[in-house]
C-alpha positions in Angstrom: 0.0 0.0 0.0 1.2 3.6 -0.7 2.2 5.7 1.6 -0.8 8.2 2.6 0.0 11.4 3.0 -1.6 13.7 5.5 -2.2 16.6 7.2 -3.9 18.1 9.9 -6.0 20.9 9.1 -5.7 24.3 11.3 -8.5 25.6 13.6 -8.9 28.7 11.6 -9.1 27.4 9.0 -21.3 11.0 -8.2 -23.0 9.8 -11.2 -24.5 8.5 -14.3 -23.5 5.1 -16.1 -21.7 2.9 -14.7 -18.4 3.6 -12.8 -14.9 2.6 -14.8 -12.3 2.8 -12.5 -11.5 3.0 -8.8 -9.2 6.1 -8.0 -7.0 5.5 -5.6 -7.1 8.4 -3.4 -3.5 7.8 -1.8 -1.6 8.0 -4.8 -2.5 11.4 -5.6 -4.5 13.4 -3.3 -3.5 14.7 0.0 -5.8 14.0 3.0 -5.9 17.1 5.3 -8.5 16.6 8.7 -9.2 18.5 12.1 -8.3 15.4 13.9 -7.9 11.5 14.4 -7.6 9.0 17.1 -4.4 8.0 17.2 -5.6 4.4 17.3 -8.2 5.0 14.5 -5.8 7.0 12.0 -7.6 8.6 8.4 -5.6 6.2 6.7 -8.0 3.3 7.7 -10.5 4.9 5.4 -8.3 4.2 2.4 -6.9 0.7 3.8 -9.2 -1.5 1.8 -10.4 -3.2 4.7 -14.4 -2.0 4.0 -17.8 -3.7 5.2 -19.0 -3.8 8.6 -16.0 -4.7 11.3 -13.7 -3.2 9.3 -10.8 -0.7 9.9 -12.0 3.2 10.9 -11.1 6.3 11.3 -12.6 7.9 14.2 -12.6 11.8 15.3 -10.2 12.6 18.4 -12.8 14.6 19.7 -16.4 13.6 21.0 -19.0 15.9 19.9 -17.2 17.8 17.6 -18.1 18.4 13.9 -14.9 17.4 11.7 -14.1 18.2 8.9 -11.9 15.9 5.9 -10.3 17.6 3.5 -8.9 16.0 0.0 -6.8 18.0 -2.2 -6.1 16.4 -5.3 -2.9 16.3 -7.1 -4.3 16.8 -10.4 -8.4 17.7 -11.0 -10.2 14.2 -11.3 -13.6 13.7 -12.7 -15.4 11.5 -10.5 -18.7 9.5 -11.1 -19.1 7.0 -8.4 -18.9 7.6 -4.8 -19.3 5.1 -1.9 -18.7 5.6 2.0 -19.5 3.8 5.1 -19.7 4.5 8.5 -20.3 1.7 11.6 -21.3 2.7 15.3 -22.0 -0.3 17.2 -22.2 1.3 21.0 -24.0 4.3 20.9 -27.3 5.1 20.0 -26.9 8.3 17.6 -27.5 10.2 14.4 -24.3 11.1 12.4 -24.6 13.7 9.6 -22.1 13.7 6.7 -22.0 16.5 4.3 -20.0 16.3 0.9 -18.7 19.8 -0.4 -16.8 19.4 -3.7 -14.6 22.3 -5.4 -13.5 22.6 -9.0 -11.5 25.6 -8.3 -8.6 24.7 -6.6 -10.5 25.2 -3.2 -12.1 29.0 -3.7 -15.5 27.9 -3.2 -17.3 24.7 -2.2 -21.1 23.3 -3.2 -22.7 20.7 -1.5 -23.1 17.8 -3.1 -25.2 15.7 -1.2 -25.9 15.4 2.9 -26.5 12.1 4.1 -27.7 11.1 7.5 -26.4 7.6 9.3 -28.6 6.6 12.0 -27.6 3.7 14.6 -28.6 1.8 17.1 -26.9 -0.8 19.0 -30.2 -3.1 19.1 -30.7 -2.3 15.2 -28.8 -0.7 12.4 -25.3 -0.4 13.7 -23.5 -0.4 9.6 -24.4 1.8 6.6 -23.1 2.0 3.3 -23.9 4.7 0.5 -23.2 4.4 -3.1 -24.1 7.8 -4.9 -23.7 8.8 -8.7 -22.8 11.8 -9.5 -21.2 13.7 -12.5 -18.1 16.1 -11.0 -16.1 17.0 -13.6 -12.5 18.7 -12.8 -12.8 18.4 -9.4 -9.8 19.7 -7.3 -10.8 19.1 -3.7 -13.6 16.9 -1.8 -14.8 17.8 1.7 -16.8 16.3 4.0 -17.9 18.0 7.1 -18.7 15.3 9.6 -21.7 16.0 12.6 -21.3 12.9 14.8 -24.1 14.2 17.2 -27.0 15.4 15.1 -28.8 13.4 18.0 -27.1 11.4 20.6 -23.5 12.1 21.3 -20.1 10.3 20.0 -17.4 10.6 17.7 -17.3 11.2 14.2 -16.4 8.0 12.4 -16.3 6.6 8.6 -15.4 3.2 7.4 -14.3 3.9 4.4 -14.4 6.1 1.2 -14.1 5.1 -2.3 -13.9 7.1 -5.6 -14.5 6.1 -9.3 -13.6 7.9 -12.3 
């Protein structure tokens, strides 16, 4: 596996058809975020270990909206978008907003805001596949609200892009 690169991000501061390719995020993108749990790094989210059980990254911070930032090396055009997110111990509503850019980071527009629900006695893993047309995109964010109800920390699974 590549080595991810990363950095945190300062206080101040999908699709029609069918998908073609998987981009692989690591090798040319960086991944800038307001924090991690050391034991739960952002890395996990491009580890290939998906599904439910699998590897995580999780906000150092509990009730704390985070943000993800991915600033690509070149501008990709992206059809296919899937993430996942898994809470198995708290009952809680998790809120993720995706923001793209095609303008090297000026301004953002929301792309879609999903809502992940859990509950330890029911859905505890959800997964979203989305299609969407961006073309020339230059940077993806997504702004993370791990305590729309409930409390926690802001966690995903994984995130995958296709071209």
């Amino acid at each position: 596996m590549d080595q991810i690169r990363k950095r945190l991000l300062d206080d101040a501061c999908l699709l029609s058809g069918s998908s073609s390719a998987e981009l692989y995020v690591t090798a040319g993108a960086t991944i800038a975020y307001s924090s991690e749990e050391p034991a739960h790094p952002v890395d996990n989210m491009f580890d290939g270990r998906n599904g439910s059980g699998g590897t995580c990254w999780e906000s150092a911070r509990e009730n704390a909206t985070e943000t993800l930032l991915i600033e690509f090396d070149r501008p990709q055009n992206i059809s296919r978008l899937i993430f996942e997110a898994e809470e198995r111990h708290l009952e809680r509503t998790q809120e993720v907003r995706l923001e793209v850019s095609c303008d090297s980071g000026v301004s953002f527009r929301t792309l879609l805001v999903q809502e992940f629900v859990f509950s330890p006695r029911g859905a505890t893993f959800q997964r979203e596949d989305v299609r969407r047309d961006v073309k020339g995109l230059s940077h993806m964010r997504l702004v993370i609200v791990p305590n729309k109800s409930g409390s926690g920390r802001a966690k995903l699974t994984s995130l995958r892009l296709f071209t």
